[in-house]
C-alpha positions in Angstrom: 80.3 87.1 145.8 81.6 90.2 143.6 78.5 93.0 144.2 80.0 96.2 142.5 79.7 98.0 139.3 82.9 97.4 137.9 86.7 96.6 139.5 90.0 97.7 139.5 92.3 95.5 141.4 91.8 92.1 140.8 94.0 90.3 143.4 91.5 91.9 146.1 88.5 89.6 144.5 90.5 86.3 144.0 91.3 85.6 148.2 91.4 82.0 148.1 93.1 81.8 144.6 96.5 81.4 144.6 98.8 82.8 142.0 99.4 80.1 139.4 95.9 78.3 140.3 92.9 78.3 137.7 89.3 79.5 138.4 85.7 80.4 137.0 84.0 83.6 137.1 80.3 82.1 137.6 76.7 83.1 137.8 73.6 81.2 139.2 71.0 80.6 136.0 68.4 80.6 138.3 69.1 84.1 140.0 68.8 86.0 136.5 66.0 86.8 135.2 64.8 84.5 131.9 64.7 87.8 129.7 68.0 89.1 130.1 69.2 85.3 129.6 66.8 85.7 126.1 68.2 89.5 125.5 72.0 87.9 125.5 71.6 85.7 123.1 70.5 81.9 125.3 67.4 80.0 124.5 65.2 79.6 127.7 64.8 77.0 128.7 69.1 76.8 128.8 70.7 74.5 127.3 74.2 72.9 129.0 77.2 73.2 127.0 75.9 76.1 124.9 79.0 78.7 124.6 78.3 81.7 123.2 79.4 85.3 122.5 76.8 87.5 124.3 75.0 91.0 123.1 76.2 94.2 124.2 74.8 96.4 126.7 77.1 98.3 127.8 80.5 99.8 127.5 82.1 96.2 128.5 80.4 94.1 126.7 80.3 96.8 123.3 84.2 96.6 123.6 83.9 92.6 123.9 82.6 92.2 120.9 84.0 95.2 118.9 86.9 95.5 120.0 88.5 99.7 120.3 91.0 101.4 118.6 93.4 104.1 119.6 94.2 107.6 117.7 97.3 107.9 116.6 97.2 111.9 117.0 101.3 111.8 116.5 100.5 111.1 112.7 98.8 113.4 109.9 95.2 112.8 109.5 94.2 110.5 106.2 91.6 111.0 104.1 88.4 108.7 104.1 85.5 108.3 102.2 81.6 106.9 103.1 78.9 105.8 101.0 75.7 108.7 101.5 72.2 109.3 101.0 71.6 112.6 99.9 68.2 114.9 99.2 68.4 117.4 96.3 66.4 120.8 95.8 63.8 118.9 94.2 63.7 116.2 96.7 65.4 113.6 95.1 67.6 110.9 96.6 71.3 110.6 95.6 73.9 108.2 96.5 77.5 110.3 97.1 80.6 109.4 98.1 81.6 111.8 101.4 85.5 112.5 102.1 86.5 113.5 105.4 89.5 113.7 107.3 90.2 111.6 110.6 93.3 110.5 113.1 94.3 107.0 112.0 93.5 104.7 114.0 95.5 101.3 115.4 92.6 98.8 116.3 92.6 96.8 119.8 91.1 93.5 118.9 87.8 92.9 121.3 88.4 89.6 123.8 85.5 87.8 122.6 85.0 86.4 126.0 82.1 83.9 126.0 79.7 82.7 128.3 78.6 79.3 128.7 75.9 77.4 130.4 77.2 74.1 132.8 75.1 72.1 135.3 77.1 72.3 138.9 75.5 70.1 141.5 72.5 69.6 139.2 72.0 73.9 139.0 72.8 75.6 135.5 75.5 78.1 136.5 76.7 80.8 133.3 80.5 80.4 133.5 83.8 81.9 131.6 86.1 79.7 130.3 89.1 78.8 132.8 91.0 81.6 133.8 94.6 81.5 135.9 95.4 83.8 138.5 98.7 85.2 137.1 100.2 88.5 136.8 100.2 88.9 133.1 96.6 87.9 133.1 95.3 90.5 135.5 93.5 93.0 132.5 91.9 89.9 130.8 90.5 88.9 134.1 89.5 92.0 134.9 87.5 92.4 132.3 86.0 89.3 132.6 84.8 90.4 135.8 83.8 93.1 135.0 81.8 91.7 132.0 79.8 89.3 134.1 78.7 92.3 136.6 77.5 94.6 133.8 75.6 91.9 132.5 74.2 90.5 135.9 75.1 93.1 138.4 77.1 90.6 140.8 79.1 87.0 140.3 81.1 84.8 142.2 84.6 83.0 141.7 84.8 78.9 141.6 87.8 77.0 142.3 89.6 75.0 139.9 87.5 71.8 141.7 84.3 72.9 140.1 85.4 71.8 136.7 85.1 68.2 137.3 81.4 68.8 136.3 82.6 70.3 133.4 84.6 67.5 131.4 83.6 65.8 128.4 80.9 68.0 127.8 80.3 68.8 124.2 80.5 73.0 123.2 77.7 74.3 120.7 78.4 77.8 119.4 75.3 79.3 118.4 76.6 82.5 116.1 73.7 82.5 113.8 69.8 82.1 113.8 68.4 80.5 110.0 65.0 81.9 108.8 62.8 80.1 107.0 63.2 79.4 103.3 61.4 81.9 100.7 61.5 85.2 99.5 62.9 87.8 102.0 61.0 90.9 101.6 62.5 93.8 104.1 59.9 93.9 106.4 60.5 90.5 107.1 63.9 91.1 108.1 64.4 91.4 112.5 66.2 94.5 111.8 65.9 95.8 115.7 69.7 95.2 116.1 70.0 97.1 112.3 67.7 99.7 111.7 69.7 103.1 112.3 67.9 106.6 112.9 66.9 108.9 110.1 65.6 108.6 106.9 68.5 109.0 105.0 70.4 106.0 106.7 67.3 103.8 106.3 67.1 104.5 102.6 70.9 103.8 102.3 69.9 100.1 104.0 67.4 99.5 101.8 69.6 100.2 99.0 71.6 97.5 100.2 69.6 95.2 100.9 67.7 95.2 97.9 71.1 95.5 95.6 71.3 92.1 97.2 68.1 90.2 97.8 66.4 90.6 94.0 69.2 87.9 92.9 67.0 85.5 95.3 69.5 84.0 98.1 68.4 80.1 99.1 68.9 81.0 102.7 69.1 83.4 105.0 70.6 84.0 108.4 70.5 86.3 111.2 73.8 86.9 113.3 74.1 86.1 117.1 76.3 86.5 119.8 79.4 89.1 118.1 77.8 88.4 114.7 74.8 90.5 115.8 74.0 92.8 113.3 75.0 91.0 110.2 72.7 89.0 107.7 74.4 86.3 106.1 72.7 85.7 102.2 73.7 82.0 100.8 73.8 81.8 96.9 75.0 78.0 96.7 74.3 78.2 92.4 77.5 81.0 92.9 79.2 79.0 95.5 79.1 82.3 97.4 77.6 83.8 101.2 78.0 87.1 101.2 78.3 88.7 105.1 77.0 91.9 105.0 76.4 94.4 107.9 73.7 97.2 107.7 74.9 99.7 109.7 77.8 102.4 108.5 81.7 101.5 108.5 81.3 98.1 107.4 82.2 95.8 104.4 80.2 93.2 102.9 82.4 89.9 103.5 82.6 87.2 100.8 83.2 83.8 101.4 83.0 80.1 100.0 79.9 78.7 100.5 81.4 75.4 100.8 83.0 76.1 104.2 80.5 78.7 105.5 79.3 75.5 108.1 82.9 75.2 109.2 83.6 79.3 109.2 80.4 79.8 111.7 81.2 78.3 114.1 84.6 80.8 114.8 84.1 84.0 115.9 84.7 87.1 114.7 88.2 88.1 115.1 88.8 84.8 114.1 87.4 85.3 110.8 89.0 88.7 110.3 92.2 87.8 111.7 93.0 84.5 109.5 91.8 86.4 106.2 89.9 83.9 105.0 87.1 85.7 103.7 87.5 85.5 99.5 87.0 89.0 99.2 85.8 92.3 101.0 83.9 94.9 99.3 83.9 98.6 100.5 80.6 100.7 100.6 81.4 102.9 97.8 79.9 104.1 94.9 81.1 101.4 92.6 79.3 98.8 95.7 76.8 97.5 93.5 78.6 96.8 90.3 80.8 94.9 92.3 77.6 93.2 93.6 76.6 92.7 90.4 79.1 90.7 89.1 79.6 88.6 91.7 75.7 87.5 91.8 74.4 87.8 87.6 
């Protein structure tokens, strides 16, 4: 049993597993509590074989699913702009184009480690995939680790032996959650993992949003696992799903709506990494007529 906060050396928390042999980093279902299981993304009661990419909570998990990035201080800084919501002297609202300077930046891809649920011995354990005790491994395993005990504040390591339980089980990824067909007014939006603070931001959302909704998608669907935070809007009459993330510094992702089945069930980096989005708009001032012809 692993009881800390986070480790450093890994070889001190793998006695018993050789260099070269395979293991699980494992949780006991039973021993966490049903809420936490709900808050990362599982349906109670569990269900074996789901595999999924859970919420953040913290620092680990945030760079799981986001990945990093590191400033490249040795270079000159390059100019960037954002889509704004500003109040005038006579307390009207304007959308502006902000430019600011900034370090550029060379992005660390995020793991994407996901958890899944297995029966061992008849008793749902939460398990990562199937790691191997080598040298070159050490930071991914680490972080595995250390993602299980920021998430459930202990684990324990199984042998290679365990996964004869595991075979031949089938693997559900559950990325995204479908509302119910109808109009999709923005109160009836979940938006506790969109909403950002202040008015101005809010207004900026609803901007989006509504650029988007009055051409009346089919189908909506809420992200899960490292798709949290997006809102995926299916216009099959345009063969289009549009991917669109409320909060600032992202682009609104356009694919086929042909393949969207196929494309949900990779994950993120996945997506982003094989380019096979059709297109991918930047908030900017000229957002919406871009919008616009896509959807009239």
């Amino acid at each position: 049993m692993i009881d800390k906060k986070r480790i450093r050396n890994v070889d001190a928390y793998l006695l018993g597993i050789k260099r070269g042999d395979f293991f699980y980093v494992a949780k006991k279902a039973s021993d966490v509590k049903s809420d936490l299981l709900e808050k990362l993304g599982f349906g109670i009661p569990l269900e074996e074989g789901v595999k999924l990419l859970a919420k953040k909570i913290g620092p680990v998990s945030k760079f799981n699913v986001d990945g990093s990035f590191e400033r490249l201080k040795h270079l000159p800084k390059e100019t960037k702009t954002r889509l704004a919501v500003l109040k005038d002297w006579h307390g009207n609202y304007h959308l502006v184009d902000i430019s600011y300077q900034r370090y550029k930046r060379r992005p660390i891809n995020a793991p994407e480690t996901e958890l899944s649920v297995f029966s061992i011995n008849d008793e749902p354990f939460i398990i990562s995939e199937l790691l191997q005790h080598a040298e070159e491994n050490d930071n991914y395993n680490r972080h595995v680790i250390n993602l299980f005990l920021e998430y459930f504040g202990d684990c324990e390591i199984l042998d290679e032996q365990k996964n004869t339980a595991f075979k031949n089980i089938p693997i559900r990824r559950v990325n995204w959650e479908i509302l119910p067909k109808g109009d999709y007014p923005w109160d009836r939006i979940p938006f506790e993992d969109f909403k950002e603070r202040g008015k101005n931001k809010e207004k900026l959302q609803r901007y989006t949003y509504d650029t988007i909704v009055k051409y009346k998608p089919e189908d909506v669907t809420i992200g899960k696992g490292g798709f949290r935070g997006y809102i995926a809007f299916h216009f099959p009459q345009k063969n289009i799903v549009l991917l669109e993330h409320f909060k600032y510094g992202n682009a609104t992702y356009v694919f086929n709506n042909n393949n969207w089945e196929n494309i949900s069930q990779l994950t993120k980096s996945q997506i982003i990494n094989a380019h096979i989005e059709k297109d991918r708009i930047e908030h900017h001032l000229g957002w919406e007529d871009e919008i616009n012809k896509l959807l009239k």
